[in-house]
Backbone bond lengths (Angstrom), bond angles and torsions (degrees), N, CA, C in turn:
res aa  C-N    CA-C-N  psi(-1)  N-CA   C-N-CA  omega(-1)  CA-C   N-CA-C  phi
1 X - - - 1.453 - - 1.520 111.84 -
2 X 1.531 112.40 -34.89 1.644 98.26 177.84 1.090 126.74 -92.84
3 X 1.362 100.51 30.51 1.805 121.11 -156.80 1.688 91.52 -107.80
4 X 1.171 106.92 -56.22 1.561 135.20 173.59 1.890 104.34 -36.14
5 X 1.667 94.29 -63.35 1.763 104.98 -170.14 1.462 102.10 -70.37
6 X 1.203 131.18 -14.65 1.444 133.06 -168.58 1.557 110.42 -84.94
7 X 1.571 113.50 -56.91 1.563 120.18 137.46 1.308 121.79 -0.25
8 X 1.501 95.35 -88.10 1.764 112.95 -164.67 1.945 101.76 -52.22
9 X 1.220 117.06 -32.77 1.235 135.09 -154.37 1.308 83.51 -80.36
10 X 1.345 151.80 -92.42 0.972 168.28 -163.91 1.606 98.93 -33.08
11 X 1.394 116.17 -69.72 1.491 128.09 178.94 1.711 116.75 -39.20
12 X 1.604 102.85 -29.66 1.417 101.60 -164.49 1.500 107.06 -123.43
13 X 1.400 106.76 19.52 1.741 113.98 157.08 1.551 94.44 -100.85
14 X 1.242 136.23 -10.70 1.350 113.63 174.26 1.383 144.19 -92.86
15 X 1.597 124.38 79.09 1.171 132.06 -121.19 1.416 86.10 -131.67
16 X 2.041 115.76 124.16 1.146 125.42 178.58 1.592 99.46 -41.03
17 X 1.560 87.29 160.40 1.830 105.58 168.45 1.484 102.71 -87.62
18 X 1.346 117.48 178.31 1.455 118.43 173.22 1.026 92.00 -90.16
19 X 2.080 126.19 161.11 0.927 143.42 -153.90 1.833 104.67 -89.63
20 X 1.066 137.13 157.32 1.116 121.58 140.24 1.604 138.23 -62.81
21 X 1.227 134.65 111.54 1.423 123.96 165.61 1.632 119.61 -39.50
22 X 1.452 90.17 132.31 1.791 108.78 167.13 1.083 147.00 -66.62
23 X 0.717 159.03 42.56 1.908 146.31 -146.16 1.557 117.07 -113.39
24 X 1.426 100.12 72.86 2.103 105.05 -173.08 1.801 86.68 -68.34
25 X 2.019 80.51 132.90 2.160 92.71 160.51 1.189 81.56 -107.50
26 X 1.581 95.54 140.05 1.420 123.41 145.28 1.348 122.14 -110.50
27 X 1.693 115.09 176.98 1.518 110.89 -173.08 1.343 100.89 -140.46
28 X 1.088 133.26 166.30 1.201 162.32 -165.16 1.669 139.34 -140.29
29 X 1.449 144.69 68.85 1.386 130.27 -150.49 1.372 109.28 131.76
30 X 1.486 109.05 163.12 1.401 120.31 -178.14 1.778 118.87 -88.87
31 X 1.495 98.62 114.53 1.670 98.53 176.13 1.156 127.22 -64.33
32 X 1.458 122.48 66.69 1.300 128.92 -148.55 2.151 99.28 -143.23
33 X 1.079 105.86 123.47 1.504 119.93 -174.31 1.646 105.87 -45.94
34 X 1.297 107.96 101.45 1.273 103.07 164.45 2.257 103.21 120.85
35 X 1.090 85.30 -6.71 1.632 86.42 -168.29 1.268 103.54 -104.77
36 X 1.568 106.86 168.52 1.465 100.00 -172.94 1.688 105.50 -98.10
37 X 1.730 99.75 155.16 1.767 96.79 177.36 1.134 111.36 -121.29
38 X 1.527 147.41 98.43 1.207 130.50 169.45 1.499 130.42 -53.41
39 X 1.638 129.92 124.85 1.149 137.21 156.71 1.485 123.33 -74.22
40 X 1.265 106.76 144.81 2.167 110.30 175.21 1.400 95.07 -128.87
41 X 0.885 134.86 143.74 1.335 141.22 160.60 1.976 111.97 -135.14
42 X 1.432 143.56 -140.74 1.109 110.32 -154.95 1.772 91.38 -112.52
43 X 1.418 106.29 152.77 1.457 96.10 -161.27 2.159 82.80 -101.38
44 X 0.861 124.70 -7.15 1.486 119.57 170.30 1.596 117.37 -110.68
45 X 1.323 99.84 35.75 1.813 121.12 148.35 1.162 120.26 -95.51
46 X 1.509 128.22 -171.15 1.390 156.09 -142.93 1.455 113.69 -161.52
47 X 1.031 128.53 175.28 1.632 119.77 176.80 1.132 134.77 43.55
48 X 1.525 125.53 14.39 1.402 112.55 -138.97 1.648 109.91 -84.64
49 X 1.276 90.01 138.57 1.978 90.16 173.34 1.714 121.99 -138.69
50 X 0.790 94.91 136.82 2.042 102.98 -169.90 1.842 106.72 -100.40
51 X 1.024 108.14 125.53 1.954 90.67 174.86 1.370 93.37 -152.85
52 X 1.411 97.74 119.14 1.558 144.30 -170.55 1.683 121.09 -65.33
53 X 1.268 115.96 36.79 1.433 142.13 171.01 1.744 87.91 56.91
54 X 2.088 87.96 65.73 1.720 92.66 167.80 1.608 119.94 57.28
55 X 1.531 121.75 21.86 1.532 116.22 -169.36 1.421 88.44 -123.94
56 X 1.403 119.04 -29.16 1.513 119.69 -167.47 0.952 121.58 -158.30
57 X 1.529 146.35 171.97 1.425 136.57 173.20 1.629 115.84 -168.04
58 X 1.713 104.32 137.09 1.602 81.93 -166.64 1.732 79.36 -133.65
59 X 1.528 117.78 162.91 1.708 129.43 -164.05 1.762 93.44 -157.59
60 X 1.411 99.84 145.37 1.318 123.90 176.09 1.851 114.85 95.30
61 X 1.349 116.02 0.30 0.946 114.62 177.40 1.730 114.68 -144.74
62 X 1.490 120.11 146.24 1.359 120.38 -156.31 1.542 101.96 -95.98
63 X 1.112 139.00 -8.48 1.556 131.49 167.77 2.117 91.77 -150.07
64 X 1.466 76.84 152.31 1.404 104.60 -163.36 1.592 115.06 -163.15
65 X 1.398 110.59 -176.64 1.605 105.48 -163.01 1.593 99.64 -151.31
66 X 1.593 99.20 140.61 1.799 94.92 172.07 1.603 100.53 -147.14
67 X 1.089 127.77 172.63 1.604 163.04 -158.82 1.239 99.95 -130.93
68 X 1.253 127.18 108.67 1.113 123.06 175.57 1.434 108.62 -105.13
69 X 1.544 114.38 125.95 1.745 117.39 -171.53 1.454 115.86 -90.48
70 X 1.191 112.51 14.82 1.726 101.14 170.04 1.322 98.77 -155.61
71 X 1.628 113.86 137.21 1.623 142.87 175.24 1.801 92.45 -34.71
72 X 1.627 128.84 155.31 1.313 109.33 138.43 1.787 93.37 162.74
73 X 1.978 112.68 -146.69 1.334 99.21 167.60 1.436 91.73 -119.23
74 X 0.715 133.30 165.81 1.931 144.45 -179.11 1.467 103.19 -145.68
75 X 1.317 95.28 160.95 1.938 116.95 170.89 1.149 115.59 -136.31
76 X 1.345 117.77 98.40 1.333 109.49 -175.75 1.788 106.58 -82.98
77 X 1.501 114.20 156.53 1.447 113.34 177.16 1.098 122.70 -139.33
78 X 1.156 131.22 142.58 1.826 126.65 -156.57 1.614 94.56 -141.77
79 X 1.026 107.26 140.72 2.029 119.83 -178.66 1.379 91.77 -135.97
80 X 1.185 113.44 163.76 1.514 117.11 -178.50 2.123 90.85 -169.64
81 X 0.889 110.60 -165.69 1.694 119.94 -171.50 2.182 87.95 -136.86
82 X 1.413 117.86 115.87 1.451 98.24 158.21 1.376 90.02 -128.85
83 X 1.521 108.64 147.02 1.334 137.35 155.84 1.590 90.46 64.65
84 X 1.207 118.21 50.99 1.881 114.52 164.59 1.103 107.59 73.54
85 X 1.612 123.79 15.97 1.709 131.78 170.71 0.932 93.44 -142.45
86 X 2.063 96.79 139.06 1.364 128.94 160.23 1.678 114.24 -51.75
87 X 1.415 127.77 135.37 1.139 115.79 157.57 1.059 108.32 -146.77
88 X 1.734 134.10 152.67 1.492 169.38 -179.09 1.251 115.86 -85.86
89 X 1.515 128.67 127.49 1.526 123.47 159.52 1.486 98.26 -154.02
90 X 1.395 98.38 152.46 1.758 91.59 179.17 1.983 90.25 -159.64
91 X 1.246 100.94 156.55 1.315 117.52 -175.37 1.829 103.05 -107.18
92 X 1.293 108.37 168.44 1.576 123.81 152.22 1.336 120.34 -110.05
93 X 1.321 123.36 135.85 1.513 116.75 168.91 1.577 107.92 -140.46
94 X 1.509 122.27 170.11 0.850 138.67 -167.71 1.538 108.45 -139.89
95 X 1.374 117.21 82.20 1.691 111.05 -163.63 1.459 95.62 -97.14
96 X 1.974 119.04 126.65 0.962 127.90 -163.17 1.808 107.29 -93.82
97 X 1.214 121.55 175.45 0.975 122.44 -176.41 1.612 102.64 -126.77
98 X 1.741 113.15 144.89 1.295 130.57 -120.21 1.522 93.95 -111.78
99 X 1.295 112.70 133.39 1.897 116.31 173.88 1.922 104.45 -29.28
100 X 0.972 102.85 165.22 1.590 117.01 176.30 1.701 100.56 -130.41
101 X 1.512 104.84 147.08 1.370 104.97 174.47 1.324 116.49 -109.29
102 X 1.197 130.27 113.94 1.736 118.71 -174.62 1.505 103.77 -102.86
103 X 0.958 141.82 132.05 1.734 145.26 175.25 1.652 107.49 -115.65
104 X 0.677 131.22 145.11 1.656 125.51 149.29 1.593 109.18 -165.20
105 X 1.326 96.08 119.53 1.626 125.06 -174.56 1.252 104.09 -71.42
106 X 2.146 116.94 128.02 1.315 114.12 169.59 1.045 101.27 -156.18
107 X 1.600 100.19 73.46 1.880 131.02 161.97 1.691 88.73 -149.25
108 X 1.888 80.26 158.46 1.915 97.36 176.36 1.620 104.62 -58.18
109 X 1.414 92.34 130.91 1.517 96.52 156.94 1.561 136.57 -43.18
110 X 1.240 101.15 -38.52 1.620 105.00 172.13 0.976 108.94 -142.71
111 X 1.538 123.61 136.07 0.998 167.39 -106.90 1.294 123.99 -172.02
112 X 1.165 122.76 105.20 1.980 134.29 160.28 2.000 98.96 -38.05
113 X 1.386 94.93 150.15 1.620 100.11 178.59 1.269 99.17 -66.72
114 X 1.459 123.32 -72.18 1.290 124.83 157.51 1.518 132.37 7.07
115 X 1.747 136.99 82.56 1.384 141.62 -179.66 1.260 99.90 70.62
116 X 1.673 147.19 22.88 1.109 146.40 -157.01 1.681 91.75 -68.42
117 X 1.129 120.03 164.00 1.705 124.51 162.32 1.328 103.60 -175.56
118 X 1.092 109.43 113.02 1.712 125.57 148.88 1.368 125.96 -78.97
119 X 1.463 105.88 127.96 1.446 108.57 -170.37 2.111 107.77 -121.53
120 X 0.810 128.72 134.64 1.551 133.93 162.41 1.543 102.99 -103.57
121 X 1.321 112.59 163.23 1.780 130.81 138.95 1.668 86.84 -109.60
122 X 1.336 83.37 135.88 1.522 116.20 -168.10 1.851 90.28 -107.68
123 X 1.410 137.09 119.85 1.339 168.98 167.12 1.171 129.57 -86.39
124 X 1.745 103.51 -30.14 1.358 110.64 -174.65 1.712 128.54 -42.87
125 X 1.460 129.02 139.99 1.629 119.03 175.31 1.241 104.30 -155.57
126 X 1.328 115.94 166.04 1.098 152.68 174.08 1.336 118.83 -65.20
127 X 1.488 125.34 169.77 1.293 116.77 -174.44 1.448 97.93 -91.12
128 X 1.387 102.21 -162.60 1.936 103.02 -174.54 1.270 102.64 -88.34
129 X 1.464 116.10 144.37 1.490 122.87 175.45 1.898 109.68 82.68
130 X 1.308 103.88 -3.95 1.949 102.17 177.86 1.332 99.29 -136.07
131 X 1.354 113.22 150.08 1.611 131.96 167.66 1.030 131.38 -120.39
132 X 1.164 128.17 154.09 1.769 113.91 -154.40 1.455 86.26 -98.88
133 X 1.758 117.37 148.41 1.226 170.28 -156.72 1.843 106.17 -103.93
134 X 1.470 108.09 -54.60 1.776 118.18 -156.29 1.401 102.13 -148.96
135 X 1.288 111.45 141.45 1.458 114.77 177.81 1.380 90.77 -149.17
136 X 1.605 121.79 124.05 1.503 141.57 -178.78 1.547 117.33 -99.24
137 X 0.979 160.51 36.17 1.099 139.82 -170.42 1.385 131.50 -76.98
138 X 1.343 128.71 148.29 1.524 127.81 -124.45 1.645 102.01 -148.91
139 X 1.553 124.38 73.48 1.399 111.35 179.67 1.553 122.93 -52.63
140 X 1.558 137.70 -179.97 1.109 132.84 -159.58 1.975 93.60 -107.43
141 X 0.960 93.95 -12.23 1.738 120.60 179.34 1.768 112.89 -74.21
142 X 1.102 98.75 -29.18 1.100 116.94 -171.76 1.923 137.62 104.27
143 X 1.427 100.38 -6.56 1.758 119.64 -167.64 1.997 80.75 -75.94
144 X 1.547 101.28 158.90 1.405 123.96 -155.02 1.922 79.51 -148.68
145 X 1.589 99.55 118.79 1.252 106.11 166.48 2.012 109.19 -122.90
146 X 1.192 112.05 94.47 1.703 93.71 164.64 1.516 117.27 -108.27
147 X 1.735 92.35 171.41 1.443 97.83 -159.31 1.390 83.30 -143.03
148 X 1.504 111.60 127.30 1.701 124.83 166.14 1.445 112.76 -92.62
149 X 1.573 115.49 148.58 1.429 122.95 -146.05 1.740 101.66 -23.85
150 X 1.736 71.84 101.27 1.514 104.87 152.28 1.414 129.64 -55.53
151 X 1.220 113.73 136.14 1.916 105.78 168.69 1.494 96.98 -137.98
152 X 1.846 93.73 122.99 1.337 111.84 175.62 1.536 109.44 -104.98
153 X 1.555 107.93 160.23 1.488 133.25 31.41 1.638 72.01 -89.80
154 X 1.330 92.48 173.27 2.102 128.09 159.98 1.385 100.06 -146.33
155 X 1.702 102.71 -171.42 1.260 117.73 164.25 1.632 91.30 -126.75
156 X 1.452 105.68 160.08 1.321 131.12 173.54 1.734 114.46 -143.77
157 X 1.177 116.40 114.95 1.260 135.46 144.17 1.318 157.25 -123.60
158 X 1.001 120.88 138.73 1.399 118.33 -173.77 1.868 122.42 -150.55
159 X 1.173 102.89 -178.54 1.591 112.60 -139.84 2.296 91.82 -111.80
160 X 1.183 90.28 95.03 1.829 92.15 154.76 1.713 115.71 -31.55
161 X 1.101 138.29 118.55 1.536 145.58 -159.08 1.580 90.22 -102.73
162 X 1.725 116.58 -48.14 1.498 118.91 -138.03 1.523 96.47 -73.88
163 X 1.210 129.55 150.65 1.665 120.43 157.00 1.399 129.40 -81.76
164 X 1.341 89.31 -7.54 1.483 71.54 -164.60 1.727 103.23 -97.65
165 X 1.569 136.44 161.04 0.952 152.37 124.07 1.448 119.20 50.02
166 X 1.739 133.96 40.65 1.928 104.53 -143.64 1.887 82.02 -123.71
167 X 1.269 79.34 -177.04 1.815 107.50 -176.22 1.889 78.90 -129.94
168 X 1.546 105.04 116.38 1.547 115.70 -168.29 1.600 94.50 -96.08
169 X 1.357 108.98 147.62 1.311 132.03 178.33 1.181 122.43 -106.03
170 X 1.471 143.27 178.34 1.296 140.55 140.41 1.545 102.45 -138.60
171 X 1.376 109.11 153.35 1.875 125.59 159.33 1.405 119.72 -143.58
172 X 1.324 102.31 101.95 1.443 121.22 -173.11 1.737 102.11 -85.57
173 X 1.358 104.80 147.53 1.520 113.87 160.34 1.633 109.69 -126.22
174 X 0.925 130.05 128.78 1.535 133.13 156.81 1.368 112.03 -84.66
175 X 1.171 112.68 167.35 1.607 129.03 161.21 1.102 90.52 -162.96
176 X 1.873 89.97 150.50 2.356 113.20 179.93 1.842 58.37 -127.13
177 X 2.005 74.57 162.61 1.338 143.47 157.05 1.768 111.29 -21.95
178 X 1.487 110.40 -41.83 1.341 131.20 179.05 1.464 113.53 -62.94
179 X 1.374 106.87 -32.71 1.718 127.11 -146.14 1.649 119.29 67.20
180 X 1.331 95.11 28.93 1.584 87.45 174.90 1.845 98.72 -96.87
181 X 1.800 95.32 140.37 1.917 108.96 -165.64 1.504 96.44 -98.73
182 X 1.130 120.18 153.91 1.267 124.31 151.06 1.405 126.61 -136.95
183 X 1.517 134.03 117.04 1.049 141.50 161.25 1.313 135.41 -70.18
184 X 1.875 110.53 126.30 2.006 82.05 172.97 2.017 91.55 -168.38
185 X 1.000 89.96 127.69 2.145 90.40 160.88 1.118 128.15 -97.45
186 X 1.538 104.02 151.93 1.048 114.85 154.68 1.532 145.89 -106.69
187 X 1.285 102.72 100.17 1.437 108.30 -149.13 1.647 92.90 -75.16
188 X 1.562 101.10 166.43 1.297 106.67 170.51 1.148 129.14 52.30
189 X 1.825 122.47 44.96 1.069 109.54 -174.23 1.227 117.92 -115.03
190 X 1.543 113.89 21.83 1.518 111.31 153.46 1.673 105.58 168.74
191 X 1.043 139.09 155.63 1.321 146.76 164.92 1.418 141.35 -60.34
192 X 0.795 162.13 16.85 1.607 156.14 -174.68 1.468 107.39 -16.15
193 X 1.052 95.29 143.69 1.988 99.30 -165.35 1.928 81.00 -119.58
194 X 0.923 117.06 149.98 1.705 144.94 179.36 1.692 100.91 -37.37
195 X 1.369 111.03 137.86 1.470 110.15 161.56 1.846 96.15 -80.53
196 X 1.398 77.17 143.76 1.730 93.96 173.31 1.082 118.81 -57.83
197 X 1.532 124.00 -48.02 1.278 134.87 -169.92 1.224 109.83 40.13
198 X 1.421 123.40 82.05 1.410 114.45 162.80 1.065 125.43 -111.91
199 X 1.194 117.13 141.44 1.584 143.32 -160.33 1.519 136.90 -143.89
200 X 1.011 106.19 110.27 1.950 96.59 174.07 1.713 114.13 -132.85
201 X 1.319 110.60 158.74 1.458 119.14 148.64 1.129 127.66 -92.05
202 X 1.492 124.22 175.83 1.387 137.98 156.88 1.185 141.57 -130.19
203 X 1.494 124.10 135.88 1.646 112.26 178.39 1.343 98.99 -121.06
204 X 1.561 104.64 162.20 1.508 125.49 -175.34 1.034 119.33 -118.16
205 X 1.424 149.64 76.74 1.293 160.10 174.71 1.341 105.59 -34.35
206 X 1.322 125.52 171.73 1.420 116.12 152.35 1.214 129.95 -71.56
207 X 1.274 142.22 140.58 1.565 173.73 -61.79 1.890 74.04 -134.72
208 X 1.292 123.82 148.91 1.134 122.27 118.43 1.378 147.18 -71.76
209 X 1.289 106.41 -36.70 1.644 141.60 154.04 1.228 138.82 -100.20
210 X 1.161 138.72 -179.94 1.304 120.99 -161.96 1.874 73.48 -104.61
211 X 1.505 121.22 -36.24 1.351 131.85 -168.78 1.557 113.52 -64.59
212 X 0.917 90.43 -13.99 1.916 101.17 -153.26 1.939 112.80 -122.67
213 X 1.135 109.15 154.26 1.453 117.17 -166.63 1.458 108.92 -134.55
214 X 1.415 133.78 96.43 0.887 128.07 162.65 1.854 145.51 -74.61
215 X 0.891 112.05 114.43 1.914 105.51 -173.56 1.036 130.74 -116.97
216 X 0.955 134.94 141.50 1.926 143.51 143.11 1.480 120.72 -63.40
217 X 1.439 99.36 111.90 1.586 97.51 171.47 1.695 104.05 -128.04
218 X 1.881 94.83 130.82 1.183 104.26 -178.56 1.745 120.33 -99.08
219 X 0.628 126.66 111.68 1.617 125.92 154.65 1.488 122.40 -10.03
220 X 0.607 79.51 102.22 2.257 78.46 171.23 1.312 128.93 -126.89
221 X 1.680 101.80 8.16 1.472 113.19 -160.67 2.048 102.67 -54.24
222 X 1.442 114.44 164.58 1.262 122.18 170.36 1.373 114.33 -90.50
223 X 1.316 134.12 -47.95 1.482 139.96 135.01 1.367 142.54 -0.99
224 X 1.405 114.73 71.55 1.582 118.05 -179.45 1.210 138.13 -31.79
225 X 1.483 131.88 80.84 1.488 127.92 -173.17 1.771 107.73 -7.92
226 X 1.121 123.45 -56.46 1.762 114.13 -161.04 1.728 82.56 -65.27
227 X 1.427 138.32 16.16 1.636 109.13 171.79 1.905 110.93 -139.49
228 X 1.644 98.08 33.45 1.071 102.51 -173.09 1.667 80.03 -119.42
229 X 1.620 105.36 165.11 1.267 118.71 -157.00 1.624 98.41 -129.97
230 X 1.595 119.94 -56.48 1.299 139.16 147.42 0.940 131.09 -145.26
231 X 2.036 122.46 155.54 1.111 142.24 -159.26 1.591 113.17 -134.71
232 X 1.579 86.41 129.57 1.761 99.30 175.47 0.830 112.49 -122.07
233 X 1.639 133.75 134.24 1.456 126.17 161.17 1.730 74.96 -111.09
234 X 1.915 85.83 146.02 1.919 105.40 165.53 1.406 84.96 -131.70
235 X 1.637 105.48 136.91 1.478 116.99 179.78 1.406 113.98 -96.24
236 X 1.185 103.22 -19.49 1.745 107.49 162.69 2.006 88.30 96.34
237 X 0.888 106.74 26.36 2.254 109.83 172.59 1.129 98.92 -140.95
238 X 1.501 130.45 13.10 1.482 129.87 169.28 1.913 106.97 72.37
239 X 1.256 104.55 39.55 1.139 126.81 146.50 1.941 142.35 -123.48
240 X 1.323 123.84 123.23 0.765 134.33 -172.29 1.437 142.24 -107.02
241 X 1.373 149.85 107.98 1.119 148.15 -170.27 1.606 117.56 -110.78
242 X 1.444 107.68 130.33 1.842 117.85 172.17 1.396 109.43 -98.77
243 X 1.437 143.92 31.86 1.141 172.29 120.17 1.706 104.99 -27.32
244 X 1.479 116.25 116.34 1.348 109.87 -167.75 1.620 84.88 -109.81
245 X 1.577 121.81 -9.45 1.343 110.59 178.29 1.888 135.79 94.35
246 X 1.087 114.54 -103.35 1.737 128.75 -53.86 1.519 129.36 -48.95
247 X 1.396 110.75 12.70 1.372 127.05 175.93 1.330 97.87 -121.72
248 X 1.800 128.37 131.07 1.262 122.36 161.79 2.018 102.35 -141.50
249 X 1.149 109.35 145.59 1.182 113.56 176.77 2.006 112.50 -110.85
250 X 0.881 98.49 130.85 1.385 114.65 161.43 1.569 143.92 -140.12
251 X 1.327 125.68 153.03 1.436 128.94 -162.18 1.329 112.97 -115.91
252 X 1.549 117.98 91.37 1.332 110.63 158.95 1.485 125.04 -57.37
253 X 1.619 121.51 136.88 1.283 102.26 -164.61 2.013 101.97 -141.10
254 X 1.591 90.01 33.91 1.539 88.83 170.57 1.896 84.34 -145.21
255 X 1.604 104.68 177.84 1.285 116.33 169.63 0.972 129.34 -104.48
256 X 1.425 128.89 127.46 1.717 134.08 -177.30 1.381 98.85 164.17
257 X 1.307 120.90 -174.90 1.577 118.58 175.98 1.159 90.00 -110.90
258 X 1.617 104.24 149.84 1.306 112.85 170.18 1.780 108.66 -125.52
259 X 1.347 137.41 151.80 1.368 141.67 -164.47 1.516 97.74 -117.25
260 X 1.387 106.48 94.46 1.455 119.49 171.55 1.716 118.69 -76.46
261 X 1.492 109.67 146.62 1.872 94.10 -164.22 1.879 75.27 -148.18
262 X 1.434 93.86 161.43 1.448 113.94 -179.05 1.261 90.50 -123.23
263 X 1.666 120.84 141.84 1.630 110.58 -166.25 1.958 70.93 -141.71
């Protein structure tokens, strides 16, 4: 019998502990220098506080967001109170640091539309230990040049399409190995001056002569007089006019064809 009460005794000092409180952080976003990362921590806590491996810290709210300003490994840690218990969670991260773009232009800045070509050595790299994956580049013209794992330095050039008048751009994107992106332009990196586009018609009145050919030649050029410098019409009979016009008349006055050009 006291074998029995010794039992029961034993059985009924053994009384669960209280549980520990929960609070899983999670994350959200690219660990990448400069980007944003969302935190969650428990949305049926109390107290809540986040602190940003000592760089930052935000309290009173259960998910939140930070920028982290320097490459490296960090721990972020979040405590909160659930159900009348303290509880702890903390993450590891490794926020990487982001391609760099190096450009440097070595062609004239400005440039006739005419055979125009811009050339760079391209410099751009990666951080230490990653290599870039994608290289985007993006004229202001609209031409789309990519390049799969890239190996720099290179040179890169290419040819202005648009005619008309521009101050040429570039917008490069990188990506490394990490998936960390980087964006950046280069504005202003050189001029294209107007295609000339020159152009005219002609009309033929009636003959003055039976010898002779009279015409109208109109102007049609695309090219704004304030960006022309000089003008030739050759009529192809060894006559010539510096007359920009845009109406000019002339009289062929022998027979043969002649190949008139606006220079």
């Amino acid at each position: 019998m006291k074998y029995k009460w010794f039992l029961l005794l034993v059985l009924f000092c053994k009384i669960p502990a209280p549980a520990l409180a929960q609070c899983q952080l999670i994350f959200d976003g690219s660990p990448c220098l400069g980007d944003t990362i969302y935190f969650f921590g428990a949305p049926n806590g109390t107290n809540h506080k986040f602190d940003f491996n000592v760089e930052g810290t935000k309290t009173g709210v259960y998910s939140t967001s930070y920028v982290f300003k320097t490459a490296g490994a960090k721990t972020v840690t979040y405590t909160s109170t659930v159900n009348g218990s303290a509880c702890t969670s903390s993450v590891n991260l490794v926020i990487h640091a982001k391609p760099v773009v190096v450009f440097s232009l070595r062609s004239p800045t400005t440039q006739c539309f005419e055979n125009n070509l811009f050339c760079f050595r391209d410099s751009s790299y990666s951080a230490q230990g990653t290599y870039l994956v994608d290289e985007e580049i993006t004229s202001n013209d609209g031409q789309v040049f990519q390049f799969k794992n890239p190996k720099t330095p290179k040179d890169f050039c290419f040819s202005v399409k648009d005619e008309r008048s521009i101050i040429s751009e570039l917008y490069i994107k990188l990506e490394d190995n990490n998936g960390c992106v980087f964006y950046d332009t280069l504005e202003k990196i050189g001029t294209v001056r107007e295609k000339i586009g020159a152009r005219f018609t002609r009309t033929s009145p009636k003959n003055p002569d039976c010898d002779s050919t009279a015409v109208t030649l109109n102007n049609l050029s695309r090219i704004s007089t304030n960006n022309v410098k000089t003008v030739r019409w050759d009529f192809g009979d060894g006559k010539q006019s510096n007359a920009w016009g845009p109406t000019l008349k002339h009289t062929f006055k022998s027979v043969g064809t002649f190949a008139t050009q606006l220079l």
